[in-house]
C-alpha positions in Angstrom: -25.9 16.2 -199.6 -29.1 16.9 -197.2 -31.6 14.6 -197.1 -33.8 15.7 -200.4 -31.0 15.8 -202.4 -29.8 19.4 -202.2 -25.7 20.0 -202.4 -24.7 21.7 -199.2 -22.2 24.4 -200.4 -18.9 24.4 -198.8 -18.6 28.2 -197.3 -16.1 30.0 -198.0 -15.0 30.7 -194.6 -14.8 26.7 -193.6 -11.5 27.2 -196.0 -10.6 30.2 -193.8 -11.0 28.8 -190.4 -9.7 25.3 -192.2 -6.4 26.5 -193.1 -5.9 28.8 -189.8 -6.6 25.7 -187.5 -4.4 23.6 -189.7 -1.2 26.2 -189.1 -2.0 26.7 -185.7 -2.0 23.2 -185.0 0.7 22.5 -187.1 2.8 24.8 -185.3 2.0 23.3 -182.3 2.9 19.6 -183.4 6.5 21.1 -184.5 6.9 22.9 -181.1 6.0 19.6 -179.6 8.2 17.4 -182.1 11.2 20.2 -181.7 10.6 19.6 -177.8 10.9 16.0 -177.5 13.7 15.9 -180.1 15.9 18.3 -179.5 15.0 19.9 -176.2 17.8 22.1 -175.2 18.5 23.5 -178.7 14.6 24.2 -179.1 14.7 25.9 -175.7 17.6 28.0 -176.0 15.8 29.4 -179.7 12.4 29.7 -177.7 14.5 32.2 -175.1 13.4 30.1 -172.2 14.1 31.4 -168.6 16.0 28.9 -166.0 13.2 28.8 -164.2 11.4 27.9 -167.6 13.2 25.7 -168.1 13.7 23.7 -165.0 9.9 23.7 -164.4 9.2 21.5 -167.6 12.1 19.2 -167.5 9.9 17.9 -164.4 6.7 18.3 -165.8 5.4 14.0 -166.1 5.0 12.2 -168.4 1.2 12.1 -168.2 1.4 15.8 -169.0 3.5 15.1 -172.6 1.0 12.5 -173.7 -1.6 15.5 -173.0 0.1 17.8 -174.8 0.7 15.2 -178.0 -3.5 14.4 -177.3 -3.9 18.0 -177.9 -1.5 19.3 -180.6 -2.0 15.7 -182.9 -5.2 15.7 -181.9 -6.3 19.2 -183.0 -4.1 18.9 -186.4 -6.4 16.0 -187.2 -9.5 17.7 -186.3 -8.4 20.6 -188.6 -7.7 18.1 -191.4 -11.5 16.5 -191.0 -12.9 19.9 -190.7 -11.0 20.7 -194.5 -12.7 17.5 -195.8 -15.7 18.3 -194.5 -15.6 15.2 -192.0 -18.4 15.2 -189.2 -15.6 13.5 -187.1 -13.5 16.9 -186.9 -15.9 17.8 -184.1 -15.3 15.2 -181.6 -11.5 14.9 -182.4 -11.4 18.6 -181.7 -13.3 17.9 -178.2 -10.6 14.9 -177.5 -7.9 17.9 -178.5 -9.5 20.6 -176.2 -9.2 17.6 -173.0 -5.6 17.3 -173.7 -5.0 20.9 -173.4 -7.6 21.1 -170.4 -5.5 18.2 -168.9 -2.1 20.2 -169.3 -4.1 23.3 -168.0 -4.6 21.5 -164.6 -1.6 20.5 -164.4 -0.1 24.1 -165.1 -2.6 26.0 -162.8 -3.7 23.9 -160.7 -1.0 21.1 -159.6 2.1 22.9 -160.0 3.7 26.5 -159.8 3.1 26.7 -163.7 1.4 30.4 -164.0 4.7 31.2 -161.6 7.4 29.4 -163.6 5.8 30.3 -167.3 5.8 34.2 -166.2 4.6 36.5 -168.7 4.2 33.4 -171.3 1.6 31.9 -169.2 -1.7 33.8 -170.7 -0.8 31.8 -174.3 -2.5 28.8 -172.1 -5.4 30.8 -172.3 -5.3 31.6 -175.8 -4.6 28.2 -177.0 -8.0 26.8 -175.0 -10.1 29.4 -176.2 -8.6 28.5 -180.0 -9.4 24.7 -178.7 -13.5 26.3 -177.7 -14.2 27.5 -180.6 -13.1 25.1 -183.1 -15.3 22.5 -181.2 -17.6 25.6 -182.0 -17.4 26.0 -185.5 -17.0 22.3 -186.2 -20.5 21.7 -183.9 -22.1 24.6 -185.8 -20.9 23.1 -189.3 -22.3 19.9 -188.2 -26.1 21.4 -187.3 -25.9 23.1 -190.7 -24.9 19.8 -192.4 -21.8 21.1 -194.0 -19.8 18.2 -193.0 -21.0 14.6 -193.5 
């Protein structure tokens, strides 16, 4: 509801963009449940390199609580965005510093870009994914499509 009463229609493509965040978060939380469950069978599916593979079993813990901050994080955003929650904004921002967090760390405070070879550029990827669903949430939020 706007402020003289008016229904704000939810737009169709809220659903769209909904949905997509919601499975590519999703995904994310299992990759991150799968990892810190069963580790060595989830690599060996995920065709991890030794070098892969040696370089996160001594990432820190800091860097894991990121990474939960930003998968978890981001599902819930994704869920407040599909209920139209003014909340999913923010909670995507808190998502997008746990990845930026994990970032550093990978390009800046290790040999990540090295170890991660050819897989590294899906860090790029997953931020911009991160940028614009603070986007679309923000722009949502001006439009007063979530309350």
């Amino acid at each position: 509801m706007s402020g003289m009463g008016q229904t704000i229609r939810t737009p169709w493509h809220l659903w769209v963009v909904g949905v997509l965040a919601a499975l590519w978060n999703g995904f994310g939380c299992f990759d991150y449940f799968m990892t810190q469950t069963r580790r060595d069978e989830w690599f060996a599916r995920m065709g991890m390199t030794e070098a892969q593979l040696t370089y996160f079993n001594a990432m820190p813990a800091w860097t894991h609580a990121a990474w939960a901050i930003g998968v978890w994080g981001g599902l819930l955003g994704a869920i407040l965005l599909l209920l139209r929650r003014k909340w999913a904004m923010p909670v995507f921002v808190v998502s997008f510093l746990g990845w930026l967090a994990g970032a550093v760390y990978a390009f800046a405070l290790s040999d990540g870009m090295e170890a991660m070879g050819p897989m590294w550029p899906m860090q790029i990827v997953i931020g911009g994914a991160c940028v614009f669903f603070i986007w679309y949430a923000w722009m949502l939020g001006r439009k007063g499509v979530l309350r």
